[in-house]
C-alpha positions in Angstrom: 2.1 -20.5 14.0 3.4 -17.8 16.5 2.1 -18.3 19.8 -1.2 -16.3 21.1 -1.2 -14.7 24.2 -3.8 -14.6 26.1 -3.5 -11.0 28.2 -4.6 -10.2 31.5 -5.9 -6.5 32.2 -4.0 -4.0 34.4 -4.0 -1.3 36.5 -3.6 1.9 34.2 -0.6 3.9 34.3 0.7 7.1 34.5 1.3 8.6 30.4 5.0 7.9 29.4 6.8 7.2 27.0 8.3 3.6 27.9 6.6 -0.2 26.9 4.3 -1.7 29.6 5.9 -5.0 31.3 2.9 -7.1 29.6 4.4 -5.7 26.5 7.9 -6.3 26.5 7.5 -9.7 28.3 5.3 -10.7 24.5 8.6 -9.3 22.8 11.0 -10.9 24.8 9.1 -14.1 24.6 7.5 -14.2 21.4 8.5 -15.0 17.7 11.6 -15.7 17.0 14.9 -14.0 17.5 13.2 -11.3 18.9 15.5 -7.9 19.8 15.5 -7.0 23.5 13.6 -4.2 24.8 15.2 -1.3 24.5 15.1 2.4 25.8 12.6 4.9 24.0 15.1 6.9 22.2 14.1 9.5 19.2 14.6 7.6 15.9 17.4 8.2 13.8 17.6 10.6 10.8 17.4 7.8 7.5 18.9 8.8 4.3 16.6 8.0 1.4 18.5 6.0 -1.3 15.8 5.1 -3.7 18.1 3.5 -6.7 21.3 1.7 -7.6 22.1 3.5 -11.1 23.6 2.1 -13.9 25.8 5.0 -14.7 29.7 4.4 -14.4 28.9 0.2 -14.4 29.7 -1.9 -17.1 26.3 -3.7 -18.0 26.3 -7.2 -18.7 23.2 -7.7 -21.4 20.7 -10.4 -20.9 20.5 -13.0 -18.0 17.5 -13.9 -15.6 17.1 -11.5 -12.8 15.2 -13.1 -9.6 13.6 -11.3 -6.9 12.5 -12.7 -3.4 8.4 -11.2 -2.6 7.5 -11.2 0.4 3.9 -12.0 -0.5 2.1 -13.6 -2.9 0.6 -11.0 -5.2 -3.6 -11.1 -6.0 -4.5 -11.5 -9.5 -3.0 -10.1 -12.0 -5.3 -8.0 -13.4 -5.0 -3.9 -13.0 -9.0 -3.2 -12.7 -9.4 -5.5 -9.8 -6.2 -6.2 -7.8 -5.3 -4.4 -4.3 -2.0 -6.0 -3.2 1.0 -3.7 -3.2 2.9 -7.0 -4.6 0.8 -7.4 -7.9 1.8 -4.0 -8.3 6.0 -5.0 -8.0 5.3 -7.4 -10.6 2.4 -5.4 -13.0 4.9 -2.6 -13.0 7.4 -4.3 -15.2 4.5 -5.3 -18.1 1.4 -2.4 -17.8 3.2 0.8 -18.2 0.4 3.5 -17.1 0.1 6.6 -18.3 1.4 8.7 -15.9 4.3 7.6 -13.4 6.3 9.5 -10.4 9.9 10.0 -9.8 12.3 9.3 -7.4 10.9 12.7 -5.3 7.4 11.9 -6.0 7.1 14.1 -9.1 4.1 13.3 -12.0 6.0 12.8 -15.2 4.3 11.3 -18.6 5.2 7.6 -19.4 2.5 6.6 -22.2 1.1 10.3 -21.9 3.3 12.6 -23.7 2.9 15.7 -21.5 0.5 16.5 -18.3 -2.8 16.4 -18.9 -4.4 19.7 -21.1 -7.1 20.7 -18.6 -10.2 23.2 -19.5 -10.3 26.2 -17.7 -13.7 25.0 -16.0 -11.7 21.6 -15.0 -14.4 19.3 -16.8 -12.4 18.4 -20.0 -9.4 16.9 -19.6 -7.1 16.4 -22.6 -4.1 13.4 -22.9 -1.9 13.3 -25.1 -0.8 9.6 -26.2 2.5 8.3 -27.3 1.9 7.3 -30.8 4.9 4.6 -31.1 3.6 1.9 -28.3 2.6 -1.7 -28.6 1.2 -4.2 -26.9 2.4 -7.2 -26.1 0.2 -9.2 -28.3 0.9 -6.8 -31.1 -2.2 -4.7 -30.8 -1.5 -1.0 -31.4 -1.6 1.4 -28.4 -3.8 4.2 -29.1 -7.0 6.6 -27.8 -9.4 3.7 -28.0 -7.8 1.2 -26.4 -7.0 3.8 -23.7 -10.5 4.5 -23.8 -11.6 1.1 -23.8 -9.1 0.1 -20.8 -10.9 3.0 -18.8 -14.2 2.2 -19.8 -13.7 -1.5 -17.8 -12.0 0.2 -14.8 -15.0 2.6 -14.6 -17.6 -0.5 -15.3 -16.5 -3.9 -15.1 -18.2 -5.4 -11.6 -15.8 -5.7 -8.7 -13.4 -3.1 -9.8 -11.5 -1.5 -7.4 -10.6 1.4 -9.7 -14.0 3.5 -10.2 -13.5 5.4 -7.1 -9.8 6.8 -8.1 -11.5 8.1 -11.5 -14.1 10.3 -10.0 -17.5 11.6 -11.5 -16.4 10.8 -15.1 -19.2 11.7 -17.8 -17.6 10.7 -21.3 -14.2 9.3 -22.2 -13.7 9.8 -26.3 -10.7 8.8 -28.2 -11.2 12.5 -29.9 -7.6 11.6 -32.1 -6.0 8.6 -33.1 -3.4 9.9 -30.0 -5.5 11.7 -27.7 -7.6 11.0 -25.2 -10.4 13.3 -23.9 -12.5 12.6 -20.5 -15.0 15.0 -19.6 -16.2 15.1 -15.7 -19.8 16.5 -14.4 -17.2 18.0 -11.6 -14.3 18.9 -11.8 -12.0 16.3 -10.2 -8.5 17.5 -9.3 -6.5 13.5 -8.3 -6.9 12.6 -12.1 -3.6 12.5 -12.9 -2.1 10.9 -9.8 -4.5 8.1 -10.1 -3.3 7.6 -13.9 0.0 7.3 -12.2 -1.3 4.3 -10.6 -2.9 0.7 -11.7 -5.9 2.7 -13.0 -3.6 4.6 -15.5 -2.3 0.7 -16.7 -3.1 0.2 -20.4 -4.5 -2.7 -21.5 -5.1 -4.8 -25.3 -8.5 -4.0 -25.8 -7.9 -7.8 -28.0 -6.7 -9.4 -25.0 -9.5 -8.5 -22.9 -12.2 -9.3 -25.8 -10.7 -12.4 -26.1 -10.4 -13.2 -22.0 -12.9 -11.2 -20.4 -12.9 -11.3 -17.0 -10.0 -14.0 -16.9 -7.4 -11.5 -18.5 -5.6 -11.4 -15.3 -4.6 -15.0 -15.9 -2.5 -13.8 -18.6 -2.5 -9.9 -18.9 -1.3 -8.4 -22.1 0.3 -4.5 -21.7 2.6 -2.2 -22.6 6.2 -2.5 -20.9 9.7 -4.0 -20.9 8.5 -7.4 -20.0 5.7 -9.7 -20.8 4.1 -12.1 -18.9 4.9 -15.7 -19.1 4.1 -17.8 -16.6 2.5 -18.1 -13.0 2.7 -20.9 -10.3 0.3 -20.8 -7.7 2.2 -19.9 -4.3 5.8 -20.5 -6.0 6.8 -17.6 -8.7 5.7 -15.6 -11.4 7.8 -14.8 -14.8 8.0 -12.4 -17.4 10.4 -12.0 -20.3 11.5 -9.7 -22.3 9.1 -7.9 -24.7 10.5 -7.5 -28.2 7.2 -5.1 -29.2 8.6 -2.3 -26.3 8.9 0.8 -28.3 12.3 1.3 -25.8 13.7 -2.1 -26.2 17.4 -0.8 -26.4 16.8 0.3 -22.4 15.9 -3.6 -21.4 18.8 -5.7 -20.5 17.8 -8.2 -18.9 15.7 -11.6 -20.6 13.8 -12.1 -17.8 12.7 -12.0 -14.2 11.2 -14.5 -11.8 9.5 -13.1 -8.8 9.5 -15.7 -6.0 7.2 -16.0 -3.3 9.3 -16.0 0.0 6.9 -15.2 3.0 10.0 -15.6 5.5 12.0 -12.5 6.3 14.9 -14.6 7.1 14.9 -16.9 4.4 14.8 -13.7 1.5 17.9 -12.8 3.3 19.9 -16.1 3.1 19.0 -16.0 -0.4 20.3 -12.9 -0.7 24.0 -13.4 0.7 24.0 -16.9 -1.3 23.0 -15.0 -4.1 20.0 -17.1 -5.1 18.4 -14.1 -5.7 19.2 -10.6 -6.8 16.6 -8.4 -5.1 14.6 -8.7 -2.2 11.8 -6.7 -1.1 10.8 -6.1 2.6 13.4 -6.2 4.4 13.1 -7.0 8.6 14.0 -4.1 10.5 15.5 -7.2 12.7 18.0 -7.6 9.8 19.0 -4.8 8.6 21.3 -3.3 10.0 23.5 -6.5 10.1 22.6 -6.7 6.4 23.8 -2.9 5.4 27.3 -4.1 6.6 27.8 -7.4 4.5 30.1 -7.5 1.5 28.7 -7.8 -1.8 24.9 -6.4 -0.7 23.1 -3.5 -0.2 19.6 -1.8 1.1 18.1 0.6 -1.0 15.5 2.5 1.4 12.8 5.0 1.1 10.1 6.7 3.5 6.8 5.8 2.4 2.9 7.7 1.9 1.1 5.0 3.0 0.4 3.3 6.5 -0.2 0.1 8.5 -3.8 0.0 10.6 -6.1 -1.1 12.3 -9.6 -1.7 10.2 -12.5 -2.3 12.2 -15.6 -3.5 10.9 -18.7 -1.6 11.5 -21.0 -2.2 8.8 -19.6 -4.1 6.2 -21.8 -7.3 6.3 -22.1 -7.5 2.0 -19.1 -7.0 0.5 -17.0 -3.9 -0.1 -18.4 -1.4 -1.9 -22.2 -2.4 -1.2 -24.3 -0.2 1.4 -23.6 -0.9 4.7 -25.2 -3.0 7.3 -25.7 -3.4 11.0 -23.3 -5.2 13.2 -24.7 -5.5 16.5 -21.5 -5.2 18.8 -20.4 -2.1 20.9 -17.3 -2.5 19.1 -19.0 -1.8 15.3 -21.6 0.7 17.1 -20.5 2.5 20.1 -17.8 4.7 18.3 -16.9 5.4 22.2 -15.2 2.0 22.2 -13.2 2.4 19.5 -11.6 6.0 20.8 -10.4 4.1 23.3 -8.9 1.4 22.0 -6.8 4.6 19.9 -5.9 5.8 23.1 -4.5 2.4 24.3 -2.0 2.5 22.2 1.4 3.9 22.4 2.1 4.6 18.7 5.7 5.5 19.1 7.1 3.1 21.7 5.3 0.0 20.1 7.0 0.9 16.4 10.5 2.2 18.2 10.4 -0.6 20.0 9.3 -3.7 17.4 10.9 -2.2 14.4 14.1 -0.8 15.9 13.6 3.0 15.3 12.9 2.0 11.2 9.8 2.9 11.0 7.4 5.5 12.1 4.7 6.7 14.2 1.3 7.1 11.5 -1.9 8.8 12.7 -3.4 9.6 9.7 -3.7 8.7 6.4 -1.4 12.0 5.1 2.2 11.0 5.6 3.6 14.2 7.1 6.2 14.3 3.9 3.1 14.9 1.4 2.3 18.7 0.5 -0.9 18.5 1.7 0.0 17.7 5.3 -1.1 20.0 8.2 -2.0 20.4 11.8 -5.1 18.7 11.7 -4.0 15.8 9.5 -1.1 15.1 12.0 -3.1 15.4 15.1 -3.2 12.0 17.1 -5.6 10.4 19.4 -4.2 11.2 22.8 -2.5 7.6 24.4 -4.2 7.8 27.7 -4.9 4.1 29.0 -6.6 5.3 32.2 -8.8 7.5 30.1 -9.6 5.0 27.6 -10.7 1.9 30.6 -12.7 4.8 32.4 -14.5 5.5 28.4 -14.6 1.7 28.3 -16.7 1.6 31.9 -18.9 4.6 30.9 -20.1 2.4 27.4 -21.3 -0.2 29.9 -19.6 -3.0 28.2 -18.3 -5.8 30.2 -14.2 -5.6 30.8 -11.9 -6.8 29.9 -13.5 -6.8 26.0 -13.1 -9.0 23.7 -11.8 -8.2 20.0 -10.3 -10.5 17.2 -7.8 -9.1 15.1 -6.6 -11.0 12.0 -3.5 -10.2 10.6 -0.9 -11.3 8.2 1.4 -14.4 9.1 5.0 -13.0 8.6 7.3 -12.4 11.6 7.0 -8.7 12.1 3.6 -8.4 11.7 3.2 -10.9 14.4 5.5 -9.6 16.3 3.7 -5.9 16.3 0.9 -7.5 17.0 1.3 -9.4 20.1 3.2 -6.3 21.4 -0.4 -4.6 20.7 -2.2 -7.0 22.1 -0.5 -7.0 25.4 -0.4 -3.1 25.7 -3.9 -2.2 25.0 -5.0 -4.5 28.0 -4.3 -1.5 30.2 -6.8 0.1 28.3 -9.3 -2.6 29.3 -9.1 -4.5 26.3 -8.1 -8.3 25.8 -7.1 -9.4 22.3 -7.2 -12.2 20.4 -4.7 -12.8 17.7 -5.9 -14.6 14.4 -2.5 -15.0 11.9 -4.0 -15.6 8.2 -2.1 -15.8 4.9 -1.5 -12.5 3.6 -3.7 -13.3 0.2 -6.0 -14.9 2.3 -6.9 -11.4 3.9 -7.1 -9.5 1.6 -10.5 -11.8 0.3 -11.3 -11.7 4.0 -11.3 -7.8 4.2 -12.9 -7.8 0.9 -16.0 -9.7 2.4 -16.3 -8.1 5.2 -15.9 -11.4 7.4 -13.8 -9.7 10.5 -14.2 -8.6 13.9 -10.5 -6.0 13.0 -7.6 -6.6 10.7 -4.6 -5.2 10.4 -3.4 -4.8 6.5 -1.3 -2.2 5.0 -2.0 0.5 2.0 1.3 1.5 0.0 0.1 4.9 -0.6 -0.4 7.7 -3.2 1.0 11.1 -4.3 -2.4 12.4 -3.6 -4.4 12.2 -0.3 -7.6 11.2 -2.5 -5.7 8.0 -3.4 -5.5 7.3 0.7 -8.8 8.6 2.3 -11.8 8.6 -0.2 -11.5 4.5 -1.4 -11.4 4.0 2.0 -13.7 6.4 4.2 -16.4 7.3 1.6 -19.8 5.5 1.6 -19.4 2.5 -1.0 -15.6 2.7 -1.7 -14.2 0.4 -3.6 -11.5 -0.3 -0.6 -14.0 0.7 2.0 -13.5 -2.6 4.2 -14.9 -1.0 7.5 -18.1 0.1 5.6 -17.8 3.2 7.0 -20.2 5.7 6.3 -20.6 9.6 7.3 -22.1 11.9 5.2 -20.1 14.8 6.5 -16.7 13.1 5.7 -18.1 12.2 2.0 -19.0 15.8 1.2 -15.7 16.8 2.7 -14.0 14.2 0.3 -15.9 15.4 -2.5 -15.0 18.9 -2.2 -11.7 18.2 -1.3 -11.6 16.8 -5.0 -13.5 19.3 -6.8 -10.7 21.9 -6.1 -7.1 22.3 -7.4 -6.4 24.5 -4.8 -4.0 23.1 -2.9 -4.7 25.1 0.6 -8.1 24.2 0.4 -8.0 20.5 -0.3 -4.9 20.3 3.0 -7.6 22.0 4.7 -10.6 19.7 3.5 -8.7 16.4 4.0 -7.2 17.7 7.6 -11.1 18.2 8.5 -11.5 14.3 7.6 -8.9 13.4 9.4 -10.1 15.3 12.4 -13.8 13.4 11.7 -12.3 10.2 11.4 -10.3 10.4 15.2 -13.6 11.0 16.5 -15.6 7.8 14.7 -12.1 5.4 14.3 -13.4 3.5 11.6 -10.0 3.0 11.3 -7.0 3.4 13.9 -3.7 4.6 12.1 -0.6 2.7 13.4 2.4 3.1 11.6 4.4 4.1 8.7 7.4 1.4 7.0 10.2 2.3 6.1 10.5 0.7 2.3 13.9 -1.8 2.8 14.4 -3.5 -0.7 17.8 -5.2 -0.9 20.1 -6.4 -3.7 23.3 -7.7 -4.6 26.1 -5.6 -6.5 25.9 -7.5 -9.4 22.8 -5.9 -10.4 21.8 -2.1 -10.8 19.0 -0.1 -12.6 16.5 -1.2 -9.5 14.9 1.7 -7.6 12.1 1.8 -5.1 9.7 5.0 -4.8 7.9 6.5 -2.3 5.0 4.4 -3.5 6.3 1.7 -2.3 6.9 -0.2 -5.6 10.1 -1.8 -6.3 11.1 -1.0 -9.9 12.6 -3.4 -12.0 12.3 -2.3 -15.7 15.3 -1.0 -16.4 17.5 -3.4 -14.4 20.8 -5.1 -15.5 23.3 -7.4 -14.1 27.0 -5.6 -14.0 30.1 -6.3 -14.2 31.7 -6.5 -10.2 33.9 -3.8 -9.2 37.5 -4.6 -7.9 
């Protein structure tokens, strides 16, 4: 276990643009081979290179591809899950209706087109491939896309119904089209199908497994599942039922659980494995140079924060309760602990310039960016300990934050930890098992955590799960009626100026309550050997691995 720091509180200082001493003394000091401080310099320009194509390599077919994850995924089911990992894995079996591209573009995977919608936006029309199988054999058609939807929408504990919207009837009108039919209209439909909601799954498989159909999910895809060992690895193999089996080439692929940083990337240069996903900023560039590998990078929508509990004493997605802390109910407290922190010397200075500054949900590369939903909470350390004093709470005061156990994350945090004690605060580090947190999040049983969301094409896939009252990923149980109307109208629009207007208004709502505190924005480092190509990585953060091959080395 990294070491915790216990922080002593400081005289303020005057706003710059440097890392306090406290700081850097918990980088220079803390986990292991950490880099030395460095001055704050702009980060550089990255060039995005999202795949390694197969084009001009000579593929060698079959073979078992394995890939080093960096976290053990949650279960395997698409109505339930909420770890970016399942996704890595899920996305080589459940092929979803709708997919992006490299540039973050909606194309059809077991749609045929975009969805036909009315002109009054409550009937939307899908169009179905008609020559898809699953895995078990069961034909893929409107009813078992209706009947997949159905258990998103219904089945207790799903994390799904949210990303749906105010969904009326689903009807499997034709044998290859689907038709939903909204009470309002509800503009993120399709970018949601584009996601685990829009996974298909054997309506046999789930009558026969019920709830335990993650154990052993059956899908449409290139690979099928085959086996899972607690902690170690899961499998898949190749599906003989895909209705594009000429574009698989491999047999199969392992995903192994490697928590380490450093040990994905010894596997790597020995080769052990093919593909390895999160990448340390503390390694790459080293890694970029070495013969025989290579990094495939690419910005991402989604951000790393700081969740604060403030009412979530049941459970996600239950009403919200009472925590009786100035932390949970003095919104005052929480602006300041925003304005402790230094946003872009903490991630310039921990990750090497790799990743970036994050303020809001809307990653400033998404089309419905704007003013508002790039606005940041002003760092002003002096200013937060004097808003500390005015709350009347005792200083320096005390918060827990739980975070993952993996080398970076620790290492971002104890940098946190000591510079937010100029801002009157002293914080207590509590490292948990990634998988572990996510149940803890779930249940509401945190003083703060910090935890990661990949991101979505649309801004309803990052705010409403999480700000509106009862979202499914709402883990701060959070709850203002102004931000849920906004959220709602936001998605009752297809007007794209409006809803960048709407959500900027949320974000400006949310600065002022700080439900949750926006750090930063990774920088998606997945790397691979030469021998393989066909992987890509998206700006959703999900590694792709369906169409990969081994290849024959050049020179």
């Amino acid at each position: 276990m990294a070491p915790i720091f216990s922080p002593s509180p400081s005289k303020g200082r005057p706003g710059g643009r440097s890392l306090p001493a406290a700081a850097a003394a918990v980088l220079a000091l803390g986990l292991t081979a950490c880099a030395p401080i460095q001055a704050l310099e702009p980060a550089p320009e990255r060039e995005n290179v999202p795949s390694v194509e197969l084009e001009g390599k000579t593929v060698v077919d079959g073979g078992n591809l394995v890939m080093a994850l960096s976290a053990e995924p949650d279960r395997l089911d698409p109505t339930t899950s909420s770890s970016l990992y399942t996704r890595y894995v899920m996305q080589t079996m459940c092929q979803k209706l709708y997919d992006i591209d490299a540039e973050g573009t909606l194309v059809p995977q077991l749609a045929t087109s975009l969805p036909d919608i009315s002109p009054d936006g409550l009937t939307v029309s899908i169009p179905l491939r008609s020559d898809a199988v699953f895995a078990d054999g069961t034909p893929f058609n409107a009813e078992a896309a209706r009947i997949t939807l159905d258990r998103h929408l219904n089945l207790e504990g799903s994390t799904r119904k949210g990303e749906l919207g105010p969904i009326s009837n689903i009807a499997a009108v034709e044998d290859n089209v689907l038709r939903i039919s909204y009470e309002k209209p509800f503009a993120p439909l399709t970018a949601a199908l584009a996601d685990r909601a829009g996974m298909m799954l054997s309506p046999a498989a789930l009558e026969q497994a019920g709830d335990a159909f993650g154990d052993h999910p059956v899908c449409v895809g290139p690979f099928k599942f085959k086996e899972r060992v607690p902690q170690t690895s899961i499998s898949v193999e190749r599906d003989p039922l895909y209705y594009d089996a000429e574009s698989v080439h491999l047999d199969s692929i392992d995903y192994r659980i490697m928590t380490d940083a450093n040990i994905r990337a010894a596997n790597l240069r020995s080769g052990d494995v093919q593909v390895a996903d999160t990448i340390s900023p503390q390694d790459v560039d080293a890694l970029v140079k070495e013969k025989g590998l290579g990094v495939l990078q690419i910005g991402s929508l989604g951000y790393q924060a700081l969740t604060v509990n403030i009412g979530n004493v049941d459970g996600t997605g239950e009403p919200p309760g009472t925590i009786d802390t100035p932390l949970a109910m003095d919104p005052a407290v929480r602006t300041a602990l925003s304005m402790s922190i230094d946003r872009e010397a903490l991630v310039n200075t921990v990750f090497n310039s790799w990743y970036e500054p994050a303020c809001s949900p809307i990653s400033p590369d998404s089309p419905y960016a704007s003013a508002m939903s790039g606005d940041c909470v002003e760092f002003d350390p002096e200013g937060a300990r004097r808003l500390l004093e005015e709350t009347g709470v005792q200083l320096p005061y005390p918060i827990t934050l739980q975070v993952t156990n993996s080398p970076d994350t620790l290492r971002y945090a104890q940098a946190l930890q000591a510079a937010v004690a100029e801002g009157g605060f002293e914080l207590t580090i509590q490292p948990v098992e990634y998988s572990t947190l996510l149940d803890v999040q779930t249940r509401g049983d945190f003083d703060s955590l910090q935890l990661g969301w990949s991101g979505r094409i649309d801004p309803h896939g990052n705010m409403s799960n999480f700000l509106k009252t009862g979202g499914g990923n709402n883990y701060s149980g959070y709850s203002n009626p102004e931000v849920d109307r906004l959220l709602t109208e936001a998605a009752q629009t297809n007007d794209m100026e409006t809803r960048t207007r709407l959500y900027g208004e949320v974000v400006k709502q949310v600065h002022v309550d700080n439900p949750i505190l926006y750090l930063y924005r990774v920088r998606s480092l997945t790397g691979y050997t030469d021998n393989v190509a066909g992987i890509a990585t998206y700006p959703d953060g999900v590694v792709r691995l369906g169409g990969a091959a081994f290849v024959e080395e050049e020179g």
